[in-house]
Structure formats: C-alpha cells, structure tokens
PDB file of N, CA, C and O in Angstrom, chain B, residues numbered from 101:
ATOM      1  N   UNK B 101     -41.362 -23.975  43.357  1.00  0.00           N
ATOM      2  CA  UNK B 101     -42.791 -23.793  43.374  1.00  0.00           C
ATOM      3  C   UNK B 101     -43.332 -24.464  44.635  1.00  0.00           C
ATOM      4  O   UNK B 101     -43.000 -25.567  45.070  1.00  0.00           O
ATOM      5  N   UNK B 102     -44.223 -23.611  45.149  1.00  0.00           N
ATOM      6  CA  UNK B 102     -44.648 -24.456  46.592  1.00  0.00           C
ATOM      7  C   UNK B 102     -45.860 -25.186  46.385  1.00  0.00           C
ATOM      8  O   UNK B 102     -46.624 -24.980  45.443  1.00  0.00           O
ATOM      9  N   UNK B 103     -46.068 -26.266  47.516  1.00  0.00           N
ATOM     10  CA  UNK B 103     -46.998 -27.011  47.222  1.00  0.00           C
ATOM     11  C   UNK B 103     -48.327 -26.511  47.038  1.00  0.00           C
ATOM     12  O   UNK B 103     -48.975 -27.239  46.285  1.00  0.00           O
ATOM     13  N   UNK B 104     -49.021 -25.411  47.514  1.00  0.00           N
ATOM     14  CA  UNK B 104     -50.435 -24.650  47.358  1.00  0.00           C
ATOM     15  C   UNK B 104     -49.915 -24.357  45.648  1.00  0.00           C
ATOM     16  O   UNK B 104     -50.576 -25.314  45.245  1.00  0.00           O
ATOM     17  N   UNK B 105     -49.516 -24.017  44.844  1.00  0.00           N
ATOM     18  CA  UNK B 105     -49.517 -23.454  43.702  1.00  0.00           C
ATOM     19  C   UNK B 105     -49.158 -24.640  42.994  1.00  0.00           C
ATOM     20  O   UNK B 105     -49.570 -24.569  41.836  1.00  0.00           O
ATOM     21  N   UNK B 106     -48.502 -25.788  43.256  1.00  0.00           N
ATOM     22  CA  UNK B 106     -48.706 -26.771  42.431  1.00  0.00           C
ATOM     23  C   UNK B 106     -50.378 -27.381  42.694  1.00  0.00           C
ATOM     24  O   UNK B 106     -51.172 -27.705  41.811  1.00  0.00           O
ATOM     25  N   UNK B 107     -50.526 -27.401  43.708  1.00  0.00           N
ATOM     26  CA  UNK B 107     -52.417 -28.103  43.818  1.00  0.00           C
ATOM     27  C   UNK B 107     -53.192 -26.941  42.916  1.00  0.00           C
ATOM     28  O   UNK B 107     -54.198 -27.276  42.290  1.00  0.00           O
ATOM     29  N   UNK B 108     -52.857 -25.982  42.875  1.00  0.00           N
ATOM     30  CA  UNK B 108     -53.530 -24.735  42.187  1.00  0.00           C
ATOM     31  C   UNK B 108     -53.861 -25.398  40.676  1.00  0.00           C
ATOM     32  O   UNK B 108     -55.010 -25.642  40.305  1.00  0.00           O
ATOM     33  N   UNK B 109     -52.699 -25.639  39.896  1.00  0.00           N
ATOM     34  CA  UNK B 109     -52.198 -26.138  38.799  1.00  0.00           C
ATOM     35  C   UNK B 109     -53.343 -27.130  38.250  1.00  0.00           C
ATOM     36  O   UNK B 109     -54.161 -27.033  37.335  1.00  0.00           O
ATOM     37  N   UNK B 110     -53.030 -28.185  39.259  1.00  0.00           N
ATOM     38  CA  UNK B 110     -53.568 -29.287  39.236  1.00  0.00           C
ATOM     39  C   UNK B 110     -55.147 -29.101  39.283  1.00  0.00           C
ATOM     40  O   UNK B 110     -55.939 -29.715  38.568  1.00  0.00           O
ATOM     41  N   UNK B 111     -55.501 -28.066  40.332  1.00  0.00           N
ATOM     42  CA  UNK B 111     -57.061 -27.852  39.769  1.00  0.00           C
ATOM     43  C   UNK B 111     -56.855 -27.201  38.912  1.00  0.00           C
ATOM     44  O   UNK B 111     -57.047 -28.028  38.021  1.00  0.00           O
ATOM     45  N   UNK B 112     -56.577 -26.239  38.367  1.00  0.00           N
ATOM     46  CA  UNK B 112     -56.813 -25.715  37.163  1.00  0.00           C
ATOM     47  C   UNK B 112     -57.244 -26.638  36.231  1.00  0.00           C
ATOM     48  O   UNK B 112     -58.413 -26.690  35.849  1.00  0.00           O
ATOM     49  N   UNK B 113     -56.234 -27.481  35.786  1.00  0.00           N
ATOM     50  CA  UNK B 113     -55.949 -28.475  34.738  1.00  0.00           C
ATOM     51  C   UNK B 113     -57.169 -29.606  34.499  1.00  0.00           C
ATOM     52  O   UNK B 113     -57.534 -30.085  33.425  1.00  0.00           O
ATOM     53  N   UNK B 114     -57.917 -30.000  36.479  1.00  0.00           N
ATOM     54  CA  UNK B 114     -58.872 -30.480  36.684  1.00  0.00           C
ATOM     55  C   UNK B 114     -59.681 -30.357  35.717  1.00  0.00           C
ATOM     56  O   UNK B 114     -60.082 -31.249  34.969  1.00  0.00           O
ATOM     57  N   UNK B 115     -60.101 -28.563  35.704  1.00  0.00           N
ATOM     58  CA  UNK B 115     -61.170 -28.249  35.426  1.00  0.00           C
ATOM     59  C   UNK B 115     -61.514 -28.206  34.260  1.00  0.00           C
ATOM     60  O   UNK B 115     -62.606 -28.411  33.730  1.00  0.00           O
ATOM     61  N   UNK B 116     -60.187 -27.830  33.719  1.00  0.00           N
ATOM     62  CA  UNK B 116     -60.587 -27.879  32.124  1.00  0.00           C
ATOM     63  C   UNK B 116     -60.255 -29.033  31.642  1.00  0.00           C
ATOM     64  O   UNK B 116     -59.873 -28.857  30.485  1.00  0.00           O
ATOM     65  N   UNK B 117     -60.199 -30.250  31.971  1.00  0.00           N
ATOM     66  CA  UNK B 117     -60.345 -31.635  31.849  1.00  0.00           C
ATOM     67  C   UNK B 117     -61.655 -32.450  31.860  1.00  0.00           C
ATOM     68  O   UNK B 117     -62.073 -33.444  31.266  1.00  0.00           O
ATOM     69  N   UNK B 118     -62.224 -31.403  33.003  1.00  0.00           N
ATOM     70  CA  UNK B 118     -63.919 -31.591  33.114  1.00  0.00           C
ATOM     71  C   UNK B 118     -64.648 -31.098  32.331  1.00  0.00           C
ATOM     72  O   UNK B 118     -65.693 -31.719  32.134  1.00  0.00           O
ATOM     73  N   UNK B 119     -64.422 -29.734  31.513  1.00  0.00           N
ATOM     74  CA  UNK B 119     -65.024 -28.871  30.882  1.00  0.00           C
ATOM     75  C   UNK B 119     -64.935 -29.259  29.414  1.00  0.00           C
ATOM     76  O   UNK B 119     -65.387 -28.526  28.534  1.00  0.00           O
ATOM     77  N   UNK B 120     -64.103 -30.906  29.059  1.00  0.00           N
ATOM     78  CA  UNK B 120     -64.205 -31.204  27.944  1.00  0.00           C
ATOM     79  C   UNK B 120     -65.081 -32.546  27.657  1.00  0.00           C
ATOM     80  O   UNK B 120     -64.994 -33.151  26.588  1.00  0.00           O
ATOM     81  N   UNK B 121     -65.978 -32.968  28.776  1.00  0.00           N
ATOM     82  CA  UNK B 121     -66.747 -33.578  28.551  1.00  0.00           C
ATOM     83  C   UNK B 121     -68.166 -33.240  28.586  1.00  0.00           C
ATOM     84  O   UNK B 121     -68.613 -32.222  29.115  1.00  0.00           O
ATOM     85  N   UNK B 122     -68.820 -34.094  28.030  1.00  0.00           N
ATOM     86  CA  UNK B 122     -70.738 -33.273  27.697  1.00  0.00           C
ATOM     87  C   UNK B 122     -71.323 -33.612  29.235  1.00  0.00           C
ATOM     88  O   UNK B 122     -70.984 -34.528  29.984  1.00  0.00           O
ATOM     89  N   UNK B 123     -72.133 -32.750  29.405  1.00  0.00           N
ATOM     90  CA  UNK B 123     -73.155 -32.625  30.449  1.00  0.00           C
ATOM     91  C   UNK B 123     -74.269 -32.058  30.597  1.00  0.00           C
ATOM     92  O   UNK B 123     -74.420 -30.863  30.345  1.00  0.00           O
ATOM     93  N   UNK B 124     -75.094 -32.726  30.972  1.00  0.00           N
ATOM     94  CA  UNK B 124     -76.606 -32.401  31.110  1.00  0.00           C
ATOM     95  C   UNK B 124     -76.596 -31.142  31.667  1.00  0.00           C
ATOM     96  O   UNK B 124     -76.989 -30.229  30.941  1.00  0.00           O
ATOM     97  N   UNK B 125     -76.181 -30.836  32.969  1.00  0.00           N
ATOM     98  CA  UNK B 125     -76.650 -29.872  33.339  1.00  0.00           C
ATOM     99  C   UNK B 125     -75.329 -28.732  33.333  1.00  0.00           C
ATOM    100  O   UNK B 125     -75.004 -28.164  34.375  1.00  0.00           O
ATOM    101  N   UNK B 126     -74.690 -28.506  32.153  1.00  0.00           N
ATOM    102  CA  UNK B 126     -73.680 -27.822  31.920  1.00  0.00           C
ATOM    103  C   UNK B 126     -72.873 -27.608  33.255  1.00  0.00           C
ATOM    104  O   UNK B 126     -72.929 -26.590  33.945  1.00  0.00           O
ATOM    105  N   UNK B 127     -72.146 -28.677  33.498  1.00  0.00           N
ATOM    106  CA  UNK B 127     -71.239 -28.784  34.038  1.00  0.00           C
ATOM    107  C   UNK B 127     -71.456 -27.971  35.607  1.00  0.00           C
ATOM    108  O   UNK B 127     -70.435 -27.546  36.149  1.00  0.00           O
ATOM    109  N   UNK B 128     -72.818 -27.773  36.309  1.00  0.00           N
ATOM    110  CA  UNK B 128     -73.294 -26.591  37.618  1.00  0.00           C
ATOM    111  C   UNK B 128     -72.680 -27.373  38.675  1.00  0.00           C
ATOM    112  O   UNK B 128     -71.826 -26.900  39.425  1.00  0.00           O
ATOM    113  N   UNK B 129     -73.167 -28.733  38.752  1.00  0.00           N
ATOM    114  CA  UNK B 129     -72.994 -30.185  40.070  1.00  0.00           C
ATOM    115  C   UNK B 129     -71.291 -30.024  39.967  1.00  0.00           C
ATOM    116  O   UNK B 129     -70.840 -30.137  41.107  1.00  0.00           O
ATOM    117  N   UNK B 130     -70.329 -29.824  39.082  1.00  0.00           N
ATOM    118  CA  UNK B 130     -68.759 -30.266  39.096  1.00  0.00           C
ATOM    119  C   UNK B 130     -68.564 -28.334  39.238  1.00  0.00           C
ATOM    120  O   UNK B 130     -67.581 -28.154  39.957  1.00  0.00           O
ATOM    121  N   UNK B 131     -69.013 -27.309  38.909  1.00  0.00           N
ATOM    122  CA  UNK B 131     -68.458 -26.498  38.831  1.00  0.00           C
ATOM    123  C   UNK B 131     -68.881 -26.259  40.521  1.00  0.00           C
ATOM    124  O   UNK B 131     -67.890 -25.797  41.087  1.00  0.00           O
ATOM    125  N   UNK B 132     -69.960 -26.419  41.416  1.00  0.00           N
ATOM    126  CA  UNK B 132     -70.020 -26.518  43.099  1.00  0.00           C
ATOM    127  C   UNK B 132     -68.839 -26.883  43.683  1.00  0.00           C
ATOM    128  O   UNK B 132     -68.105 -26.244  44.436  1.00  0.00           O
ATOM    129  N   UNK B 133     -68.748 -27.992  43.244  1.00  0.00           N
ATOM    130  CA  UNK B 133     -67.706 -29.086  43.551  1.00  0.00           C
ATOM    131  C   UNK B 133     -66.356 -28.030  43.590  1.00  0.00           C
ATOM    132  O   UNK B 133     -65.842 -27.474  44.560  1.00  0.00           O
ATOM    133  N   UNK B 134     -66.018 -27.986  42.237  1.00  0.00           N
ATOM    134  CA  UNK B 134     -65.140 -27.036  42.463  1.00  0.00           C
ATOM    135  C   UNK B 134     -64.641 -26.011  43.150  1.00  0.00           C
ATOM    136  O   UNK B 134     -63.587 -25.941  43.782  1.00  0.00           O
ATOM    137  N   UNK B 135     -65.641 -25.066  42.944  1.00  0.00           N
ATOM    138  CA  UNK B 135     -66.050 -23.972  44.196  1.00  0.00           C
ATOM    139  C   UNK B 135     -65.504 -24.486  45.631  1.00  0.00           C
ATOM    140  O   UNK B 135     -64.689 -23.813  46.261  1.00  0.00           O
ATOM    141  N   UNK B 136     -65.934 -25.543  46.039  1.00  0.00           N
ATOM    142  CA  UNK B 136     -65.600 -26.109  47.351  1.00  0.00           C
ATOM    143  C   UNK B 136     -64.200 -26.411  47.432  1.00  0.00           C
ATOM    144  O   UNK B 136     -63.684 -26.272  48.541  1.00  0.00           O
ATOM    145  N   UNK B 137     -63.580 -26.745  46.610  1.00  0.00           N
ATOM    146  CA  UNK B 137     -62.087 -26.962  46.845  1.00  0.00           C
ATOM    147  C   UNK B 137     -61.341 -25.501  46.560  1.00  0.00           C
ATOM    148  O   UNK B 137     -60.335 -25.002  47.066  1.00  0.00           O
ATOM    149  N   UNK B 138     -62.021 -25.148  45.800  1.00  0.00           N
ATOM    150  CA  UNK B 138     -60.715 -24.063  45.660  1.00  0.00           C
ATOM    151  C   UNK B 138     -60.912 -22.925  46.369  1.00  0.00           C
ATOM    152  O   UNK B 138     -59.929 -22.185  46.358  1.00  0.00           O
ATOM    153  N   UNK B 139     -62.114 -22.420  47.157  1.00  0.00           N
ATOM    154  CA  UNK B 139     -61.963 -21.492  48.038  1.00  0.00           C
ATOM    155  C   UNK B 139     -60.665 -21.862  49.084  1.00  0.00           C
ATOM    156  O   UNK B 139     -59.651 -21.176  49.210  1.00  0.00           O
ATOM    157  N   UNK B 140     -60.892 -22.796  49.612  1.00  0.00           N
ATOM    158  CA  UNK B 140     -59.523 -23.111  50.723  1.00  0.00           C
ATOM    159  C   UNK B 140     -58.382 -23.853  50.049  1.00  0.00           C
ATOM    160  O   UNK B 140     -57.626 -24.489  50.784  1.00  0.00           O
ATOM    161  N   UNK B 141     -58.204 -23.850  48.965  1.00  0.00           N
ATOM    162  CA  UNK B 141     -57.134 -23.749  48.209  1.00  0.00           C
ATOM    163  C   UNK B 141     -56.409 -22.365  48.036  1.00  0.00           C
ATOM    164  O   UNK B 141     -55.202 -22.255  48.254  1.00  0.00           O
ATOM    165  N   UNK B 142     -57.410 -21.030  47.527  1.00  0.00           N
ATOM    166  CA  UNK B 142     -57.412 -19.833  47.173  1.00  0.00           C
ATOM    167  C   UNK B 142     -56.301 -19.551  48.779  1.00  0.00           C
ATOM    168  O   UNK B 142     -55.193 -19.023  48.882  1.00  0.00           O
ATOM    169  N   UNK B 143     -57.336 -20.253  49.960  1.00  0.00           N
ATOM    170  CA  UNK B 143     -56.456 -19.432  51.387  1.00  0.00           C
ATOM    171  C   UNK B 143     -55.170 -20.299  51.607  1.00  0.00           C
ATOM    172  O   UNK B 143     -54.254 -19.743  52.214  1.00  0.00           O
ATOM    173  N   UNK B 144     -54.978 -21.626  51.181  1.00  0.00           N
ATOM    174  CA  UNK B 144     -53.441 -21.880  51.139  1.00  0.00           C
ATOM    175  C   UNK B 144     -52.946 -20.783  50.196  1.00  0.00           C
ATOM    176  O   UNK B 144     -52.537 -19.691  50.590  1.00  0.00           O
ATOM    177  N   UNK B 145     -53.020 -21.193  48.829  1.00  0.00           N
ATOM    178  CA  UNK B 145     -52.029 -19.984  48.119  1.00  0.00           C
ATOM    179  C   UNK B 145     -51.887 -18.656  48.560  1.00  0.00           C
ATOM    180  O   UNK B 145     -51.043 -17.909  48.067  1.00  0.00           O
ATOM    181  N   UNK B 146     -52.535 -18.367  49.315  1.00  0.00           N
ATOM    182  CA  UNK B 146     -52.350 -16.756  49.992  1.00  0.00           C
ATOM    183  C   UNK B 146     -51.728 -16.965  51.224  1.00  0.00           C
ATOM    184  O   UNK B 146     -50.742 -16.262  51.447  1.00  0.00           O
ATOM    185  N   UNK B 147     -52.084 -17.793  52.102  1.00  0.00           N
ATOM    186  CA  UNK B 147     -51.347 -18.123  53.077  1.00  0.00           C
ATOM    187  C   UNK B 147     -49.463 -18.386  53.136  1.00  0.00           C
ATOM    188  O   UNK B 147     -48.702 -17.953  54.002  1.00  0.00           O
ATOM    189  N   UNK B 148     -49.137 -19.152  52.020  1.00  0.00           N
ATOM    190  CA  UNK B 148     -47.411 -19.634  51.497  1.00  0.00           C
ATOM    191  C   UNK B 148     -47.433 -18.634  50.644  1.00  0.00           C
ATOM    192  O   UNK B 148     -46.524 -17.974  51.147  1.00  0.00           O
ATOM    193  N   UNK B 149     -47.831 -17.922  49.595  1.00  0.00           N
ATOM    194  CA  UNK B 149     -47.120 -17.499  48.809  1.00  0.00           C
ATOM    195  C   UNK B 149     -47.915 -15.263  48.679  1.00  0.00           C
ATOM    196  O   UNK B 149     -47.951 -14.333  47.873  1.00  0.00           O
ATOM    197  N   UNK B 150     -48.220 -15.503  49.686  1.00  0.00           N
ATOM    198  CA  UNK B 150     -49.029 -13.798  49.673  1.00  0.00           C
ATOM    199  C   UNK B 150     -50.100 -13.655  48.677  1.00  0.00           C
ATOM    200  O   UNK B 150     -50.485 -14.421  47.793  1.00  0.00           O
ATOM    201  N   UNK B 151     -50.651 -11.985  49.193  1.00  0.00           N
ATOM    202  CA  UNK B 151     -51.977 -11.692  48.685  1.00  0.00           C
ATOM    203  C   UNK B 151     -51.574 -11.285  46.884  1.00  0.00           C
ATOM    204  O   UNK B 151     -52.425 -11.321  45.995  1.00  0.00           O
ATOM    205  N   UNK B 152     -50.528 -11.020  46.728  1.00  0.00           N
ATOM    206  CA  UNK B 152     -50.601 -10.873  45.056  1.00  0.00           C
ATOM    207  C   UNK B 152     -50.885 -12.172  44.223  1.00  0.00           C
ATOM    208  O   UNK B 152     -51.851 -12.307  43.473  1.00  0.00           O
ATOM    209  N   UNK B 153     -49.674 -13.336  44.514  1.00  0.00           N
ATOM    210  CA  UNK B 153     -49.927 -14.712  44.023  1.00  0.00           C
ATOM    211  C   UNK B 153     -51.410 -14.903  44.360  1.00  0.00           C
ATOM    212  O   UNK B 153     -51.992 -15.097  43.293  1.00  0.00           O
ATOM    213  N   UNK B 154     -52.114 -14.927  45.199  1.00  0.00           N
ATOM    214  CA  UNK B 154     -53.539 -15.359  45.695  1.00  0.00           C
ATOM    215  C   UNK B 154     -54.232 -14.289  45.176  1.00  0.00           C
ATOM    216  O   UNK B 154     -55.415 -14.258  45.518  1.00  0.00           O
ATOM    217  N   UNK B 155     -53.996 -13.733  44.722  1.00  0.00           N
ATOM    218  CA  UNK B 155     -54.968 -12.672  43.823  1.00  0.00           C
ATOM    219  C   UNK B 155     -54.676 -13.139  41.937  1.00  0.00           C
ATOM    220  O   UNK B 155     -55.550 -13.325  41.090  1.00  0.00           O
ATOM    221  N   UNK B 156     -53.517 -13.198  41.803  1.00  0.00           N
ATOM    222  CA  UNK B 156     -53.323 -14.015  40.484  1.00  0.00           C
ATOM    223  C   UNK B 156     -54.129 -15.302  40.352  1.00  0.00           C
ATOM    224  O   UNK B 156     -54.760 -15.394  39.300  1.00  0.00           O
ATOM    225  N   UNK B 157     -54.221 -16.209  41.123  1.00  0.00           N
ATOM    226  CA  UNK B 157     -54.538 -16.935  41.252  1.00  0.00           C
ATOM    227  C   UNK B 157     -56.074 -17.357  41.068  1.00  0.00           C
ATOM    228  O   UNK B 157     -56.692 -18.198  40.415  1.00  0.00           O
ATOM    229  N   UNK B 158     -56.444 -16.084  42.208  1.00  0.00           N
ATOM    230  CA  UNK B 158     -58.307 -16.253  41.572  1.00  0.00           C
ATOM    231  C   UNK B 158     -59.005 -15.616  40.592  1.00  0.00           C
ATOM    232  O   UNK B 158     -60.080 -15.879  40.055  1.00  0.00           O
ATOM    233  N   UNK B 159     -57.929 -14.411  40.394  1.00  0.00           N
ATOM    234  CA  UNK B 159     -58.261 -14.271  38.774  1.00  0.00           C
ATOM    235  C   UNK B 159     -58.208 -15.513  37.444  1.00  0.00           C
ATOM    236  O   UNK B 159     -58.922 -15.750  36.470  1.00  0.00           O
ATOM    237  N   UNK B 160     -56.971 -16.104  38.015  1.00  0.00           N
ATOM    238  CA  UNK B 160     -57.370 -17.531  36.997  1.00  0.00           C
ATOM    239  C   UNK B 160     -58.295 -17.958  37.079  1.00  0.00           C
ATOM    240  O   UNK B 160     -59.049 -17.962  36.106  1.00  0.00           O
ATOM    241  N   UNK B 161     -58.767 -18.678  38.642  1.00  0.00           N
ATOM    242  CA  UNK B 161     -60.062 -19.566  39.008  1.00  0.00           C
ATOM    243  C   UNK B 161     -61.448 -18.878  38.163  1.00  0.00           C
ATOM    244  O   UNK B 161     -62.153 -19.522  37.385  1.00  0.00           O
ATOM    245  N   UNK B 162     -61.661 -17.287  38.554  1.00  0.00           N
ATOM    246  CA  UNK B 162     -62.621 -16.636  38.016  1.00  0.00           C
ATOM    247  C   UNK B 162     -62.998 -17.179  36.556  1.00  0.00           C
ATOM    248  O   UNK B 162     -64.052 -17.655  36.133  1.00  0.00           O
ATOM    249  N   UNK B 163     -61.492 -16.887  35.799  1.00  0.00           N
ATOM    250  CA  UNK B 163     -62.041 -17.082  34.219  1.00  0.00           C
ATOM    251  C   UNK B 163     -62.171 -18.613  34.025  1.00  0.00           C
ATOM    252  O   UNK B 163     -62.700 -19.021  32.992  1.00  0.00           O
ATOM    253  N   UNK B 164     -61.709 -19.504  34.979  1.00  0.00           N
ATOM    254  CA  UNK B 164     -62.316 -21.109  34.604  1.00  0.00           C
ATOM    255  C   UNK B 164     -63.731 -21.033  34.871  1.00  0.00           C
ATOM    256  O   UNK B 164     -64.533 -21.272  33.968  1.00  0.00           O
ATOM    257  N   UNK B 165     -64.148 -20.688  36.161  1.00  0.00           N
ATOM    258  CA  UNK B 165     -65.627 -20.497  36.857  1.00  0.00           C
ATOM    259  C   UNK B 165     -66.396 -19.128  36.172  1.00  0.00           C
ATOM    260  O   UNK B 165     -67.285 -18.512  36.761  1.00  0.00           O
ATOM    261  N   UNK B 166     -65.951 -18.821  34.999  1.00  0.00           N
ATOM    262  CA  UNK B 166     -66.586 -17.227  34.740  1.00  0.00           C
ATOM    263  C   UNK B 166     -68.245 -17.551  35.024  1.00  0.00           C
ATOM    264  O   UNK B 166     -68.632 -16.785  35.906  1.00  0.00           O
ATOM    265  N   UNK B 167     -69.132 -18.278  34.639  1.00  0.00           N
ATOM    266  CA  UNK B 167     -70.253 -18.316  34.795  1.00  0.00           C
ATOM    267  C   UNK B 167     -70.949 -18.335  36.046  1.00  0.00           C
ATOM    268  O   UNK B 167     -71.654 -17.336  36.192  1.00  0.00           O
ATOM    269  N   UNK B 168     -70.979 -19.187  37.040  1.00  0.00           N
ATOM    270  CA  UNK B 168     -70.948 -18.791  38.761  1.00  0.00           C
ATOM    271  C   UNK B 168     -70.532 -17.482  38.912  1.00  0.00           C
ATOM    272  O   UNK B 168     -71.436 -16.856  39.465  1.00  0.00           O
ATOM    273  N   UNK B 169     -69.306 -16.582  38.606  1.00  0.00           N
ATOM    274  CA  UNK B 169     -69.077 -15.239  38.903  1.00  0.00           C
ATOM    275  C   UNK B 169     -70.132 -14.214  38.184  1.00  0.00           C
ATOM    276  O   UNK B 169     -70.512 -13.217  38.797  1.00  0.00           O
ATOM    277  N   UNK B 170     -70.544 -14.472  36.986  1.00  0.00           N
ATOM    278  CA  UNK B 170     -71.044 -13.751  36.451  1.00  0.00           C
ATOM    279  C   UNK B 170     -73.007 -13.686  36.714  1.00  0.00           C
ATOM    280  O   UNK B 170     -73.740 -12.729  36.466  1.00  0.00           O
ATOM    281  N   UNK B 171     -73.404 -15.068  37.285  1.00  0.00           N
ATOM    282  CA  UNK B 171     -74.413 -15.422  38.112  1.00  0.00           C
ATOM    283  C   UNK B 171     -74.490 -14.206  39.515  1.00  0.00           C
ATOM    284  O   UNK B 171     -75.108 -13.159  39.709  1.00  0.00           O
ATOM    285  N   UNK B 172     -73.517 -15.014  40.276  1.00  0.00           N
ATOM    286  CA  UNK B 172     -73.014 -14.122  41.345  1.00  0.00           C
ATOM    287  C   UNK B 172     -73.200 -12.444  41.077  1.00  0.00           C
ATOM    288  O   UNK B 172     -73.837 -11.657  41.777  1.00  0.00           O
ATOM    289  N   UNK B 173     -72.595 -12.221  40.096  1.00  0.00           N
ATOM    290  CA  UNK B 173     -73.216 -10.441  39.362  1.00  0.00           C
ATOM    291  C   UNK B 173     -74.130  -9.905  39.425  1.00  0.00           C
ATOM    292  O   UNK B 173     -74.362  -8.709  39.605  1.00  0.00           O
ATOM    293  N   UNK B 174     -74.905 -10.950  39.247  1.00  0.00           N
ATOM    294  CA  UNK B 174     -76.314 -10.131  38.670  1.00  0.00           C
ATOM    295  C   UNK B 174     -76.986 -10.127  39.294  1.00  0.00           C
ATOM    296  O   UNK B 174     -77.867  -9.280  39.142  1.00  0.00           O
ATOM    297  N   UNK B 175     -77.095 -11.321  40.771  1.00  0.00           N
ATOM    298  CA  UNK B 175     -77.699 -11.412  41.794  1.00  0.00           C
ATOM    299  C   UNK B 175     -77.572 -10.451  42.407  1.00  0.00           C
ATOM    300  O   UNK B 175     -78.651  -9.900  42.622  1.00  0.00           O
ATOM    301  N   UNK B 176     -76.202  -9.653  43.066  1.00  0.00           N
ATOM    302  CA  UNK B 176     -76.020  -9.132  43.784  1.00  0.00           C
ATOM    303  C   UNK B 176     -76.357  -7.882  43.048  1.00  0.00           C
ATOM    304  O   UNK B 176     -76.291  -6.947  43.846  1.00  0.00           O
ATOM    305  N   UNK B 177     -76.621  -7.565  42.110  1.00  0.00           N
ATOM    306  CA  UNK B 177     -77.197  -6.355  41.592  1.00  0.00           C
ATOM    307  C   UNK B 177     -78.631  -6.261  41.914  1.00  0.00           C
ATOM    308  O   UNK B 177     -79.088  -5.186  42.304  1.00  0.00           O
ATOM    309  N   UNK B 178     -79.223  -7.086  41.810  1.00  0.00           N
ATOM    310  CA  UNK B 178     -80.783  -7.580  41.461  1.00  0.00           C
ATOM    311  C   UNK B 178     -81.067  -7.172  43.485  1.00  0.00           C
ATOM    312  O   UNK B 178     -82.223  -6.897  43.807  1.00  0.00           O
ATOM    313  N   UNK B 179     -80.249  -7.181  44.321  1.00  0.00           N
ATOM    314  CA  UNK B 179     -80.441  -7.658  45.789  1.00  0.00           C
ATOM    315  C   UNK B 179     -80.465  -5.784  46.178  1.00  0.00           C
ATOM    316  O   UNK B 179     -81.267  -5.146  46.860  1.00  0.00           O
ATOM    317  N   UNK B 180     -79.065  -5.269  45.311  1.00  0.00           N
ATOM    318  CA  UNK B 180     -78.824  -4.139  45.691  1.00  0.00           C
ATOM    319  C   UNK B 180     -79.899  -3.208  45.191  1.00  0.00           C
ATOM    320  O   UNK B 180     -80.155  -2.156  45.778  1.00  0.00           O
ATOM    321  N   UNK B 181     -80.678  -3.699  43.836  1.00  0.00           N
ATOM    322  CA  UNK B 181     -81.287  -2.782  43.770  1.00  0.00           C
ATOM    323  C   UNK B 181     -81.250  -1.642  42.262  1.00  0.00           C
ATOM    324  O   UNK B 181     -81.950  -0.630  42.237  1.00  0.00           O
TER     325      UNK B 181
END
C-alpha cells in the first residue's frame, strides 16, 4: 500500500472520529478543514496510484463530506438556472 492511500485511510478514519462528537455548528468549521486536506491528498492518490484509485477514493471522501457535495448541488443548479 503506498503512502498517499495510507494518509487517505487515516483521513478517512479522521473524519469519522470527528463526526462522533457533538457540535454546534454541525461539524461545517472541521468539515472546511477537511476539504483543505484532502483535495491535495485526492492529487497525491492520483498522482502514485492513477485516476481509477483517485476516483475510488473521492467517491469515499464524497460519502464522508456528502453534505458540502450535496450543498455544492444545489448551488450550482440555482447558478445554472
């Protein structure tokens, strides 16, 4: 296993480590946070291990972050029209 897919792991695991404690503002300030690491995480794992693994991959991230993506949705609907 290469090192981008073990850090992968490790955020993963982050997150839903975070996602088991209470928060005021449902977890938005740690799920940014997140966002910020794992985009250039997303381009190591694609970088060492190709665009399929790095596509597996942010399909995971997606369903940890489903809410930001699903934000992200509706905006870009709302923009398009």
């Amino acid at each position: 296993m290469t090192l981008s897919l073990i850090l992968a792991c490790f955020w993963a695991v982050l997150a839903q480590v975070i996602a088991l404690f209470p928060s005021r503002d449902h977890h938005w300030r740690v799920a940014y946070v997140l966002i910020a690491m794992g985009i250039p995480l997303l381009g190591y794992v694609v970088y060492q291990n190709g665009p399929l693994v790095g596509g597996l991959v942010m399909i995971a991230a997606m369903s940890i972050l489903r809410w930001p993506v699903i934000y992200l949705i509706r905006w870009l609907r709302k923009i398009r029209g």
